[in-house]
VOLUMLUM-401151 format. One record per residue: x, y, z of N, C-alpha, C, O, CB in turn; residue number from 0. Coordinates in steps of 0.1 Angstrom, whole numbers, plus 5000, padded with zeros to 4 digits. Last residue first. Glycine has a CB too. Layout:
! VOLUMLUM-401151
REC  nX  nY  nZ  caX  caY  caZ  cX  cY  cZ  oX  oY  oZ  cbX  cbY  cbZ  resi
REC  X  Y  Z  X  Y  Z  X  Y  Z  X  Y  Z  X  Y  Z  NUM
...
This chain:
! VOLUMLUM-401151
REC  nX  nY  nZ  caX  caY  caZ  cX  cY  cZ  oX  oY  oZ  cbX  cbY  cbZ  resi
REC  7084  4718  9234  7089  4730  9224  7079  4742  9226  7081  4752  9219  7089  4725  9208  216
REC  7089  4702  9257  7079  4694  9245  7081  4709  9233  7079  4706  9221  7055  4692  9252  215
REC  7109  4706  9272  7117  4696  9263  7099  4692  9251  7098  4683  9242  7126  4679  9277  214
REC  7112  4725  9288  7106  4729  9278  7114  4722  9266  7122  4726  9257  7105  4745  9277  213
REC  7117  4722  9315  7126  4720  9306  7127  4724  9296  7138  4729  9292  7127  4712  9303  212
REC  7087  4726  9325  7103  4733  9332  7115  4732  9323  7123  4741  9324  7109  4724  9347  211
REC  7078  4701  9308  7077  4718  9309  7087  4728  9313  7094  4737  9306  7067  4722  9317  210
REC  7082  4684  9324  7089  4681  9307  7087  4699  9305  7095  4707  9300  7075  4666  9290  209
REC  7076  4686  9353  7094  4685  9347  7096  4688  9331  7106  4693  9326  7101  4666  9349  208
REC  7051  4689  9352  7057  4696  9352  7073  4697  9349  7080  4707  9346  7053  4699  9359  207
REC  7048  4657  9338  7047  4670  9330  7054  4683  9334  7061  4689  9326  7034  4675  9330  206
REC  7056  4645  9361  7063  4645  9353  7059  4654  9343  7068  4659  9337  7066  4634  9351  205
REC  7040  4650  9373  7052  4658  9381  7057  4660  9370  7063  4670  9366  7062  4653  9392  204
REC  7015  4645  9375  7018  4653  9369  7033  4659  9373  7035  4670  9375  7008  4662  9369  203
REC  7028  4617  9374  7025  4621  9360  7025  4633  9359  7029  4638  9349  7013  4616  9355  202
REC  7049  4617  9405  7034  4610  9402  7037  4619  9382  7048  4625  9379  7015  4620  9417  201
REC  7073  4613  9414  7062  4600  9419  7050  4598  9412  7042  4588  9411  7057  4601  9434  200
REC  7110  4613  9401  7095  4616  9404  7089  4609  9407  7092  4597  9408  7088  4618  9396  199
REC  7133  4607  9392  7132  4608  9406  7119  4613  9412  7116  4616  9424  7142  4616  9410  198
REC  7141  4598  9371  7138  4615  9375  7140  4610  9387  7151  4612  9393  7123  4624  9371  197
REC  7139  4570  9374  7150  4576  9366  7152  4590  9370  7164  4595  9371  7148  4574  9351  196
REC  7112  4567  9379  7122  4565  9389  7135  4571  9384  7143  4575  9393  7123  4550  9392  195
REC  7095  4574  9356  7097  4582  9368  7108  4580  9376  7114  4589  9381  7087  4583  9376  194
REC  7106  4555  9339  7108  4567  9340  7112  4574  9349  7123  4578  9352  7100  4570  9337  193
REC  7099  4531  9357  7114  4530  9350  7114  4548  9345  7124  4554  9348  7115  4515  9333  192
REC  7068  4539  9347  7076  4535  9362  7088  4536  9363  7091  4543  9372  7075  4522  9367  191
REC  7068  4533  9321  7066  4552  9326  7073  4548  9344  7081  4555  9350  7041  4560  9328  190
REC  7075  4512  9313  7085  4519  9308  7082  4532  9316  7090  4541  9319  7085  4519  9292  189
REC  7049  4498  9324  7064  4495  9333  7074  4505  9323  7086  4502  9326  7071  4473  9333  188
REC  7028  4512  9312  7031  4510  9328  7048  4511  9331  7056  4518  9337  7024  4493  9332  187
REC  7037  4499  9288  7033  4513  9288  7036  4518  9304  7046  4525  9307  7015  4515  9283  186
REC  7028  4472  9289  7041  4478  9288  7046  4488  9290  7057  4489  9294  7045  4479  9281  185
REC  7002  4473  9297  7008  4469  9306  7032  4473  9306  7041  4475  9313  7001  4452  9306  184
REC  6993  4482  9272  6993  4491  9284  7002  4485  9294  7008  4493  9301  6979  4492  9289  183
REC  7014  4471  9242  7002  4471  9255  7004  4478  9264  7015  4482  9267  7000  4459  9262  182
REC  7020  4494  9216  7022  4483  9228  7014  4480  9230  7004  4484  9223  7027  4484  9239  181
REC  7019  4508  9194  7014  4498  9193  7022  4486  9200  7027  4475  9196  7011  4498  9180  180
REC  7019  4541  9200  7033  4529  9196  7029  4517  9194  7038  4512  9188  7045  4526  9209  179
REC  6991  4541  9200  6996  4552  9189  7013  4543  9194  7017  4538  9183  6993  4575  9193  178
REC  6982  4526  9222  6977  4523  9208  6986  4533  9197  6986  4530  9185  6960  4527  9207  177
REC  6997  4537  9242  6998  4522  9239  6988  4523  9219  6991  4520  9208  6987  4510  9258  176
REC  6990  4564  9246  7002  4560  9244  7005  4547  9237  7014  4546  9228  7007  4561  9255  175
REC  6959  4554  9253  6965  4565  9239  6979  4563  9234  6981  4562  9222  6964  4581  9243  174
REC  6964  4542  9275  6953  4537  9264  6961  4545  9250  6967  4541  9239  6932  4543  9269  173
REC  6978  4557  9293  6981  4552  9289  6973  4539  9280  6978  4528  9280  6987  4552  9295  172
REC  6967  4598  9280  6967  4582  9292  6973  4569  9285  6973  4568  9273  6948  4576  9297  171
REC  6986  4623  9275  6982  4611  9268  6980  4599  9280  6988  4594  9286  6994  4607  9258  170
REC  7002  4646  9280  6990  4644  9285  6977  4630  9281  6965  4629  9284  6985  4657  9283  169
REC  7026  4651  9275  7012  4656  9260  7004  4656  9272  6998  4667  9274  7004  4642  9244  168
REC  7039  4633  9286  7039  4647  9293  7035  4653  9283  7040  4664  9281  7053  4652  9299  167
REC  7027  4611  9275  7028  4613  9286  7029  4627  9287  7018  4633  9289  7036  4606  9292  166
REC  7048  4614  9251  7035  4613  9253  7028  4615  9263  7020  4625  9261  7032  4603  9250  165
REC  7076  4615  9266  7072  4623  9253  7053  4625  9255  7047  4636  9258  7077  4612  9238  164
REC  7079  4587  9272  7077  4597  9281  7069  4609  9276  7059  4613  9281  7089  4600  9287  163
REC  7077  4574  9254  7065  4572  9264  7068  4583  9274  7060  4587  9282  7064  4556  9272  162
REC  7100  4576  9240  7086  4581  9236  7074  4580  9245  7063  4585  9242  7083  4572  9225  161
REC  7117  4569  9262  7117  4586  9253  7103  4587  9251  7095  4594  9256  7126  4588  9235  160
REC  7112  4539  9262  7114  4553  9277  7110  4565  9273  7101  4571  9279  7132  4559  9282  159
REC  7128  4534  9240  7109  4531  9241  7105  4541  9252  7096  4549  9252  7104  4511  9247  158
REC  7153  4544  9240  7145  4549  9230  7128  4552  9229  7121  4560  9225  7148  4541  9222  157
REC  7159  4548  9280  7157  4541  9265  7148  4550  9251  7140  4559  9251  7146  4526  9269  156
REC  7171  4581  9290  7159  4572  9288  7167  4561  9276  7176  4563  9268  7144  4583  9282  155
REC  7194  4595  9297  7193  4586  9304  7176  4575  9306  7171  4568  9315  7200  4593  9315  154
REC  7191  4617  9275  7200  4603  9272  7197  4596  9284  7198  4584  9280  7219  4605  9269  153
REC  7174  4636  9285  7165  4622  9280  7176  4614  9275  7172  4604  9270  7152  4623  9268  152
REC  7194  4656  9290  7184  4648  9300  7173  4640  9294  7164  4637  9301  7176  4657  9310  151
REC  7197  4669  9268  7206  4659  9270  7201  4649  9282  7202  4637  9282  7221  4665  9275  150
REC  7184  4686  9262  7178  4673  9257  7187  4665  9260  7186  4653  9256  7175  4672  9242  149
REC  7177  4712  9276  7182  4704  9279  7182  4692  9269  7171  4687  9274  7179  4703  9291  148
REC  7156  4741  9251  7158  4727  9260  7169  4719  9257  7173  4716  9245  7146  4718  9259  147
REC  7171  4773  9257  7166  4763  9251  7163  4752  9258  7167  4751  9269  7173  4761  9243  146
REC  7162  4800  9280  7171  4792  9275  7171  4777  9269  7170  4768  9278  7178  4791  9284  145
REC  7149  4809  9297  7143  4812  9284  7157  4808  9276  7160  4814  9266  7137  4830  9281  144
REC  7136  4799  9328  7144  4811  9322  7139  4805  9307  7129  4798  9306  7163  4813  9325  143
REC  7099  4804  9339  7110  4798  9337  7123  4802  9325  7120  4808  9315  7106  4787  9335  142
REC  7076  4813  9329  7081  4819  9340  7097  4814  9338  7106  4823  9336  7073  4815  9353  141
REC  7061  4800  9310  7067  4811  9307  7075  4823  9319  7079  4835  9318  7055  4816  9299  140
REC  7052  4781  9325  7067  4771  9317  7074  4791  9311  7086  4794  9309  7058  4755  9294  139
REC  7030  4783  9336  7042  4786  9340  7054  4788  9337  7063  4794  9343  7044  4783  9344  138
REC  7015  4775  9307  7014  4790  9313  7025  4797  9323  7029  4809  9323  7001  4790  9321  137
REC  7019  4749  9308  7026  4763  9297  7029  4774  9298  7038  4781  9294  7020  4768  9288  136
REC  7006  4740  9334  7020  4739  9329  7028  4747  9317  7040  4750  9316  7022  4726  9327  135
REC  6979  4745  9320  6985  4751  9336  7003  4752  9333  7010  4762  9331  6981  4736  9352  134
REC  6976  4735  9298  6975  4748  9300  6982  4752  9309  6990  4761  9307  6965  4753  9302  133
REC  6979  4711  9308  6988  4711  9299  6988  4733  9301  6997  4741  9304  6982  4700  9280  132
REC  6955  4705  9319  6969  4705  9332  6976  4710  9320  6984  4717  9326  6978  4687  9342  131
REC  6922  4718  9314  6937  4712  9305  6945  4714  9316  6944  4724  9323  6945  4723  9290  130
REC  6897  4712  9333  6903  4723  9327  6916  4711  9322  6918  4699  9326  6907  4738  9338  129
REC  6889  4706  9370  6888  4703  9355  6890  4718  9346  6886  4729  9349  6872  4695  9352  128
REC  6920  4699  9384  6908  4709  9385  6902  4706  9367  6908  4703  9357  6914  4728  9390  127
REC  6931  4667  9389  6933  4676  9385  6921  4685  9386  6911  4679  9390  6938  4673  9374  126
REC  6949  4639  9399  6934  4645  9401  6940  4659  9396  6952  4662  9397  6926  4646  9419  125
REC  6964  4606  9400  6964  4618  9406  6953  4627  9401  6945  4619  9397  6976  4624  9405  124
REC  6964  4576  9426  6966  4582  9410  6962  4599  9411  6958  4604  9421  6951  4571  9396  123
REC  6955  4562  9448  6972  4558  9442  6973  4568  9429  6983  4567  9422  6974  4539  9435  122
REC  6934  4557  9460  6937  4550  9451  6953  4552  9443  6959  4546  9435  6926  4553  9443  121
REC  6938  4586  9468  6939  4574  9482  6941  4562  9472  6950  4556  9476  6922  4571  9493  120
REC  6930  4598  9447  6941  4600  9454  6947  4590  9464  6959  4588  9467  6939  4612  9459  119
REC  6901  4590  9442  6913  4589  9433  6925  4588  9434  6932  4582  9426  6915  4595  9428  118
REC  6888  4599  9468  6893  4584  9467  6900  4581  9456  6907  4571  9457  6882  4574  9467  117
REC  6895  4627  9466  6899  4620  9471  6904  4607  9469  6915  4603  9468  6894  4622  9476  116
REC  6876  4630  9441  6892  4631  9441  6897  4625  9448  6904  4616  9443  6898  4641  9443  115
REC  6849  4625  9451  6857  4617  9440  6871  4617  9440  6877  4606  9439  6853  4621  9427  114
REC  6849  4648  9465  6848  4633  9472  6858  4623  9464  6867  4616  9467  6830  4627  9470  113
REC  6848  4668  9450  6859  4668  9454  6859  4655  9465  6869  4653  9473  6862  4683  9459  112
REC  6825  4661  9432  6838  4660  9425  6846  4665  9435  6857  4669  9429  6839  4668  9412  111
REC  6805  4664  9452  6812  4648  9444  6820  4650  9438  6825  4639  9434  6805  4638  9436  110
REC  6807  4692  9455  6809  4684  9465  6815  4668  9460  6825  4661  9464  6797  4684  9473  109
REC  6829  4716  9430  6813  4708  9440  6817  4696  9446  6828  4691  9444  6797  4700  9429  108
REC  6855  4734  9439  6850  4724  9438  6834  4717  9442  6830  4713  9453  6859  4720  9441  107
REC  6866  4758  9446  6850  4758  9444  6843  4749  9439  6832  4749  9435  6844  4767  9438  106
REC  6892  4756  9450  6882  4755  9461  6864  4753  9462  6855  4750  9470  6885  4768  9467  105
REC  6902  4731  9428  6899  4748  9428  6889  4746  9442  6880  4737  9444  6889  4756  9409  104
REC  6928  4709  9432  6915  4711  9429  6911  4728  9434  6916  4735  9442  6908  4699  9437  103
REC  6952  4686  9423  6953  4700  9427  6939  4701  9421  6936  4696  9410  6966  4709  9420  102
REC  6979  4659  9430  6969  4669  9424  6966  4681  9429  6973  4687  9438  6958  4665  9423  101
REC  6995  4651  9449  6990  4646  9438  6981  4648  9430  6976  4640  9423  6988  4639  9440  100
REC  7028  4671  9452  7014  4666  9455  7006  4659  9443  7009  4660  9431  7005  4679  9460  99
REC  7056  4674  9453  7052  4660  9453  7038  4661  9459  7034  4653  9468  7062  4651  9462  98
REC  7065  4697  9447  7072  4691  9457  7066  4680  9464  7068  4676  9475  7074  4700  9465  97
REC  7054  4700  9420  7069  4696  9417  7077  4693  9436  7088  4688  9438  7079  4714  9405  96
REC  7025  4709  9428  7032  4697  9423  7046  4691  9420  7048  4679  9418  7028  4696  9414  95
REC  7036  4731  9438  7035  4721  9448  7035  4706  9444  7039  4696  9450  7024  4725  9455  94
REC  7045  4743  9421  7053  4747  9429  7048  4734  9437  7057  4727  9442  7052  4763  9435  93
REC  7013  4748  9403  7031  4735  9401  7042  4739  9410  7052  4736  9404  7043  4736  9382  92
REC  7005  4762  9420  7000  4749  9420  7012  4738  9413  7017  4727  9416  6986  4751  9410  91
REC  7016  4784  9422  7015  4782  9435  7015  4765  9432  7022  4757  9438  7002  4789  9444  90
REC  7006  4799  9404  7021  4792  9397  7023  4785  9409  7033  4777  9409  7036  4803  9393  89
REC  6974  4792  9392  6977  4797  9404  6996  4794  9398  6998  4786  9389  6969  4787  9421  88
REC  6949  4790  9376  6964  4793  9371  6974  4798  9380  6981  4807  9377  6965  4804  9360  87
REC  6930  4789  9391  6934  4775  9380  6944  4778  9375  6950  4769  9369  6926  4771  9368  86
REC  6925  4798  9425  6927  4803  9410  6931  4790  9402  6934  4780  9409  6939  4815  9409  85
REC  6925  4786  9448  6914  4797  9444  6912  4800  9431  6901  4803  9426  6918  4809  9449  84
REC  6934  4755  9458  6935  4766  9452  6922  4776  9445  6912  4773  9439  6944  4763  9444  83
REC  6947  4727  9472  6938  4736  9472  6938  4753  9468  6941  4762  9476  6936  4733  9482  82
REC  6962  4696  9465  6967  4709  9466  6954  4718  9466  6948  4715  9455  6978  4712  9453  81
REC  6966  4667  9484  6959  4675  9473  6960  4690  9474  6960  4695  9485  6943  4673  9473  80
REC  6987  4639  9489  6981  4653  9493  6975  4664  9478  6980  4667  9467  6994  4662  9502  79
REC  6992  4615  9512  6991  4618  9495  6982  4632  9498  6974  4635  9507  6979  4603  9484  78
REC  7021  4611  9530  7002  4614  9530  7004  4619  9513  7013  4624  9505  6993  4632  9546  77
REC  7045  4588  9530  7039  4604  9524  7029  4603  9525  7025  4593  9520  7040  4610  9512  76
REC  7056  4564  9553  7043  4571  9539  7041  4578  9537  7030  4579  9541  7033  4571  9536  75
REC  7089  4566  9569  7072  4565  9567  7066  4570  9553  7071  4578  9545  7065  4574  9579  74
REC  7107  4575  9572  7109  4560  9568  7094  4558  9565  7089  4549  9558  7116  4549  9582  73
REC  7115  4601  9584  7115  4588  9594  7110  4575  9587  7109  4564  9594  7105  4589  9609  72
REC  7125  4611  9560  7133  4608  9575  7131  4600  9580  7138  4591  9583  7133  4615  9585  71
REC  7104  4610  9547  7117  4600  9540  7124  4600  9554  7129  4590  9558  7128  4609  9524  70
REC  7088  4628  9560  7085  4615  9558  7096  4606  9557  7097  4595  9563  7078  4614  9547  69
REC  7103  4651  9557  7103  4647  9576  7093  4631  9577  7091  4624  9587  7090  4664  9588  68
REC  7103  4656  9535  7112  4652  9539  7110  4646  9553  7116  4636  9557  7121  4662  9537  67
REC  7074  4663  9533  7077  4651  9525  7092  4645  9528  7096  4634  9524  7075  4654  9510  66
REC  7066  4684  9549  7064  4666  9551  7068  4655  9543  7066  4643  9544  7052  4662  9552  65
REC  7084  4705  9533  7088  4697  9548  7078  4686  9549  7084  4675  9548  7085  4707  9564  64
REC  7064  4707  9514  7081  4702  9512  7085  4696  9523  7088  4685  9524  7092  4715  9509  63
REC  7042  4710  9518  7043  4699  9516  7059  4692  9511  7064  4681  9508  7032  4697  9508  62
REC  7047  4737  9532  7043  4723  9542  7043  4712  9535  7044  4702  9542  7029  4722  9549  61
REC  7056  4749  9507  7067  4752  9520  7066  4736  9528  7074  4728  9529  7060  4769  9534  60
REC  7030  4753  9496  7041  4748  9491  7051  4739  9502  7052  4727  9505  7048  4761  9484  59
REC  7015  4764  9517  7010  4752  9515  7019  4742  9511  7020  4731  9515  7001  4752  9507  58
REC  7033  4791  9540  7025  4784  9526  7024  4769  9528  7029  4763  9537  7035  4787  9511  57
REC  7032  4790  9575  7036  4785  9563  7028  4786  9553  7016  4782  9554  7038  4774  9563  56
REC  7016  4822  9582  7029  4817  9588  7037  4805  9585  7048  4805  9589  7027  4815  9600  55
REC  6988  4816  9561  7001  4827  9568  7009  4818  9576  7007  4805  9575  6994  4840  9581  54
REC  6984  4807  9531  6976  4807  9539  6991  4814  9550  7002  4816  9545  6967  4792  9540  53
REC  6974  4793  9499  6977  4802  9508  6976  4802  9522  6966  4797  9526  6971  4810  9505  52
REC  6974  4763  9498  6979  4768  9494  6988  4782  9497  7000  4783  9498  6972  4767  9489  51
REC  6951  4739  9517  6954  4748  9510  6965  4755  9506  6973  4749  9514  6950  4753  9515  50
REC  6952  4703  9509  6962  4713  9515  6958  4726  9506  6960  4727  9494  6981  4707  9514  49
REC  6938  4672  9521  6937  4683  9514  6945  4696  9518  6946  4699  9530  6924  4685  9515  48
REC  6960  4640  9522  6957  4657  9532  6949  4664  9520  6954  4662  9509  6975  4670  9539  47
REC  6958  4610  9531  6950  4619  9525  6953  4633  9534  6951  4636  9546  6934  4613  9524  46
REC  6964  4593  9552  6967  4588  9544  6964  4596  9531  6967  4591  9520  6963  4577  9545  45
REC  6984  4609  9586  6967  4606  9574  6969  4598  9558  6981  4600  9554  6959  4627  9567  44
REC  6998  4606  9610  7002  4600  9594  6990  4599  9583  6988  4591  9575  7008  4584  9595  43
REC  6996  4623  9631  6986  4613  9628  6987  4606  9616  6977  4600  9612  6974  4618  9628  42
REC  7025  4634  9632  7018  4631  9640  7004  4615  9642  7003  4605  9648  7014  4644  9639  41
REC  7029  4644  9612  7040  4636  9617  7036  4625  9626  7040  4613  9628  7049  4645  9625  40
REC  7007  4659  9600  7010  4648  9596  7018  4639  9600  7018  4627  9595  7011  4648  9588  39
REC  7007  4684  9622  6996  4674  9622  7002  4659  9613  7002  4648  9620  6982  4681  9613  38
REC  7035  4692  9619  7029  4687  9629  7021  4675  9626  7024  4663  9626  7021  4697  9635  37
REC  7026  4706  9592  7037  4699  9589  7036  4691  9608  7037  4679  9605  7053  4710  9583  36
REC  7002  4723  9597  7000  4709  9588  7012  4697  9590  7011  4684  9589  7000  4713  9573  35
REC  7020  4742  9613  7006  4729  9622  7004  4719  9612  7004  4707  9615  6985  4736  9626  34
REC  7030  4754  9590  7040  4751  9603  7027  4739  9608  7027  4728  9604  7044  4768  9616  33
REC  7004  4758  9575  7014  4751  9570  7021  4742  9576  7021  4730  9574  7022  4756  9568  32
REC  6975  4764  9592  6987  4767  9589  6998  4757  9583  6999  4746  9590  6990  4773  9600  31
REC  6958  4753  9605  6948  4765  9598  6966  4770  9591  6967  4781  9585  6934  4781  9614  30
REC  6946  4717  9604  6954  4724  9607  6954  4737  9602  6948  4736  9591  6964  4718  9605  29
REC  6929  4685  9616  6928  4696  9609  6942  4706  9613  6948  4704  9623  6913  4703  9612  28
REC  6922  4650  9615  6927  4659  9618  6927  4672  9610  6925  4672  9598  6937  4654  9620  27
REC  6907  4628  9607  6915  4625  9615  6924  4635  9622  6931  4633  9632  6921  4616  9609  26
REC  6879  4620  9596  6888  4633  9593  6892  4624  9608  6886  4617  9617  6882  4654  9591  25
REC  6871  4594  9573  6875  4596  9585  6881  4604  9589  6893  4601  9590  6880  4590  9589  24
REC  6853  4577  9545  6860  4580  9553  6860  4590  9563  6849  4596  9564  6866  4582  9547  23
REC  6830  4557  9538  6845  4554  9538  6855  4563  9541  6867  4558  9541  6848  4551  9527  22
REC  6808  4570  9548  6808  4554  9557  6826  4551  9552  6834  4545  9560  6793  4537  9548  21
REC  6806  4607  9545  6807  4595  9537  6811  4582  9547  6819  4586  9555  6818  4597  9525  20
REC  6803  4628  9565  6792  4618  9561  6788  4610  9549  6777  4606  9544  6784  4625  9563  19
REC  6828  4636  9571  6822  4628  9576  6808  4624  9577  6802  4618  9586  6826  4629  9584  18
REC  6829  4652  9548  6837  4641  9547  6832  4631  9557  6832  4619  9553  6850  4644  9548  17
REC  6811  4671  9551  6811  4668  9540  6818  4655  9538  6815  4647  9528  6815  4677  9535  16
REC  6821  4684  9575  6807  4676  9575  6806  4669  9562  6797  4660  9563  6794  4686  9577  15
REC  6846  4691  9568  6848  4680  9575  6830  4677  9577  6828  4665  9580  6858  4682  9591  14
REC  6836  4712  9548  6846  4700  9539  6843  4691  9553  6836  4682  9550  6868  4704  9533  13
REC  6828  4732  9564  6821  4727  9558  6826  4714  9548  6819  4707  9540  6815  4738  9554  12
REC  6847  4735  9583  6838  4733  9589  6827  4727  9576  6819  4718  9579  6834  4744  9597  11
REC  6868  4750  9567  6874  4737  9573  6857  4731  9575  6855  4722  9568  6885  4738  9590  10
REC  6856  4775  9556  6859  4766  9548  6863  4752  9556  6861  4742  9550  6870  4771  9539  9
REC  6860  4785  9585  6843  4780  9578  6846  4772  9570  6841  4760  9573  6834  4790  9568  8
REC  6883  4789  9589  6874  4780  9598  6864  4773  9591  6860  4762  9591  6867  4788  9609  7
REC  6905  4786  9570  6895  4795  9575  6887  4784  9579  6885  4772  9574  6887  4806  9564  6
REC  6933  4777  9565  6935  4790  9577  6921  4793  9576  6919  4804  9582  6946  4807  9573  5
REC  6939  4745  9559  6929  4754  9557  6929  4766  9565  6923  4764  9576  6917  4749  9560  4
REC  6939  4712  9557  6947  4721  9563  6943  4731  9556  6942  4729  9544  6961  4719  9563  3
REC  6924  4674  9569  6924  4689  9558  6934  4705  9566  6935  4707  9578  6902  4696  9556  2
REC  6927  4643  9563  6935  4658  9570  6929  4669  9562  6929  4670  9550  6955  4661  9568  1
REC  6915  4610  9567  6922  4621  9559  6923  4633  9568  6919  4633  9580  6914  4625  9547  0
């Protein structure tokens, strides 16, 4: 993994912290955006922790450019965690909407920001503990003030709609599947067929999309 961080200290105490788990491997560091977007071209980490703030690139900014300078050359997006000071940062869906996979408060204790990781390396996404639904309301009041689009769910199925619907509640797919009375595994393949339809990768994107819309009311 990568961590990207403008303060030394904070870098110094996450890479003793990481390298003294047997499963993983700092592979690199960067104190700026511009150097994060480097570093990952570079060493392709499979994991970045990414601060947020920080001078000469924001966090936002670096995970926009690696994620294009990924699709460029064909390669794996580092799965990346968004790092933040505040829980209501607007910084934090700015980054989730440019494809991170979560987002953790700096003052995360130590096994709960271990844990994330391997959540994230696992394919699934991580949140600061607290409601994501909050986070996303709270921005949703930034956004203009013009009703919701609903025409952007004609390109769901009916079954599509409702699972999406749920989902961007914040519903896992145990909850979604028992309240339509599927199986999970259905549940799966209608939210996949979702996201791809948007053009999203991860759940919370897709909240932040149903918000931005202010297609839940």
């Amino acid at each position: 993994m990568a961590l990207v961080d403008d303060q030394e200290l904070f870098r110094a105490g996450i890479r003793m912290l990481v390298e003294s788990q047997q499963d993983m491997e700092m592979v690199g560091e960067a104190g700026d955006g511009e150097e994060a977007v480097s570093l990952a071209a570079r060493v392709n980490p499979e994991v970045m922790l990414m601060d947020l703030r920080m001078p000469v690139m924001d966090g936002v900014t670096a995970i926009r450019r690696i994620a294009q300078a990924s699709t460029a050359a064909g390669t794996e997006k580092p799965r990346i965690i968004a790092l933040t000071t505040f829980n209501r940062d607007q910084a934090v869906v700015e980054a989730v909407q440019a494809g991170a996979s979560g987002y953790l408060l700096k003052s995360a204790e130590p096994e709960f920001l271990l844990s994330a990781i391997r959540t994230v390396h696992s394919g699934y996404s991580v949140i600061a503990p607290g409601t994501v639904q909050d986070l996303f309301r709270h921005a949703a009041r930034t956004y203009p003030t013009e009703g919701p689009d609903l025409s952007i769910l004609d390109a769901l199925s009916p079954r599509e709609r409702d699972i999406f619907l749920l989902a961007a509640k914040g519903l896992a797919n145990a909850e979604i599947a028992g309240s339509l009375f599927v199986s999970e595994a259905t549940v799966k393949t209608h939210l996949r067929s979702v996201l791809d339809k948007f053009g999203l990768r991860t759940r919370l994107q897709l909240v932040a999309f149903a918000y931005e819309r202010r297609l839940l009311g």
